[in-house]
Structure formats: C-alpha cells, structure tokens
N, C-alpha and C positions, 0 to 999 in steps of 0.2 A: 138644424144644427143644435147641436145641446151649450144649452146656457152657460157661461161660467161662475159658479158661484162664488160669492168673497164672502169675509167676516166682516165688509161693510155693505153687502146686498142682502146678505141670507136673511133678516128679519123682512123687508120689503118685498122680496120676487119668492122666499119658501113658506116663512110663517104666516103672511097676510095674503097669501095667493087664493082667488077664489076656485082655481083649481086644482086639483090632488098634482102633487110633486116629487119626483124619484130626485131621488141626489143620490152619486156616485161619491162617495171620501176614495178617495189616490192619493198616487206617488208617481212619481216619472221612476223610481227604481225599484217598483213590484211589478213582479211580472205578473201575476194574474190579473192586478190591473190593468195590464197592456192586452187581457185576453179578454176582459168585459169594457172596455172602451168601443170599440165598435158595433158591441153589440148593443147598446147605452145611444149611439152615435142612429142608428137603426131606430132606435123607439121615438127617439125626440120626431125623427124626420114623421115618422108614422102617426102619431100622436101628435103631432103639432095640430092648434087648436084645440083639443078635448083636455091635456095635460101639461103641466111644464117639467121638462127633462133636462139633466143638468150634472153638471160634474163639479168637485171641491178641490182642490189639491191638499191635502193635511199638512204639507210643509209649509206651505205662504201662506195657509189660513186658520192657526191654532186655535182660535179663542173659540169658532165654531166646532171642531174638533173634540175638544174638551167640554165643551158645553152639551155635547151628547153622548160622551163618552166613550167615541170611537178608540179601539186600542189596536184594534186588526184590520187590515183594507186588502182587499177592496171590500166596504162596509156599505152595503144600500139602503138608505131609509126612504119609507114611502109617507107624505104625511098628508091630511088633509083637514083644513079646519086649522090650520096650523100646529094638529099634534098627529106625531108619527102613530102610525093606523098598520105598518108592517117593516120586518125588518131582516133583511138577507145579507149573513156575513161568507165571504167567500165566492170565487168565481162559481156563475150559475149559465146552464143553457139559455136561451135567449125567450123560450119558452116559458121559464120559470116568473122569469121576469115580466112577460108579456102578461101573463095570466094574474100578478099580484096587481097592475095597473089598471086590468077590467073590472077586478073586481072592485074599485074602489069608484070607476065612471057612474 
C-alpha cells in the first residue's frame, strides 16, 4: 500500500530514506489524480521492499508543496539520496512510471 506522506513525515520516510522514493502531489478534486492513484497504488505493492511509494495531498500538506515548487498535480518526483533524480508532471501510463523507478534501483 502506498505511504502517506505529511509535511511532518516528508524529511524522515523521503529525504532520509535509504531507498529511492516516488511521491505522488494530489488533490481529491483532480481528476487525473484520480487516474495515477491506482496506478501509484500498483507500484508501491510491486516495489515494496526495493523502493518507498507514496502519495501527498497538496491541500493538507502545503509547506512540502511549496518547498518543491509543485504548482500542477498530479506532480511525481522521484528522489534518492534525498535529492530528486526525476520528475513527471501530468497523468502518465503505468509504464512510464515503472521504467523512471528501475532505473533509479
């Protein structure tokens, strides 16, 4: 299942993770959100153990929001080392996604 990230977890479980980390920025009222949630929901299960998978909500979690300068969602950053290493704005195949994660194992 994919993590929930907060603006009081994100330095702990994204920037100090020893393992590379997709984070999902949403909203419950974009819908192409609602079209990369499951597919988000897919990779954690998949990837459980090699990466940490995860979703934001940018309304209940501003400070991380701003702090990366997300301004469009659904916004995907992939980071490892605790600096983002790739970054996908907009609903993407599942594929897209899949292939940004290996190459970072």
């Amino acid at each position: 299942m994919a993590v929930e990230f907060t603006d009081a977890n994100f330095d702990q479980l994204v920037l100090k993770s020893d393992k590379p980390v997709l984070v999902d920025f949403w909203a419950e009222w974009c819908g192409p959100c609602r079209m990369v949630g499951p597919v988000v929901e897919e990779l954690a299960k998949e990837y459980d153990g090699k990466a940490v998978i995860g979703k934001l909500n940018v309304d209940n979690n501003p400070a991380v929001s701003a702090q990366f300068g997300v301004r469009n969602i659904p916004t995907l950053l992939l980071f490892k080392n605790g600096q983002i290493v790739d970054k996908q704005v907009g609903a993407v195949p599942k594929n897209v996604l899949d292939g940004k994660l290996k190459a970072q194992l």
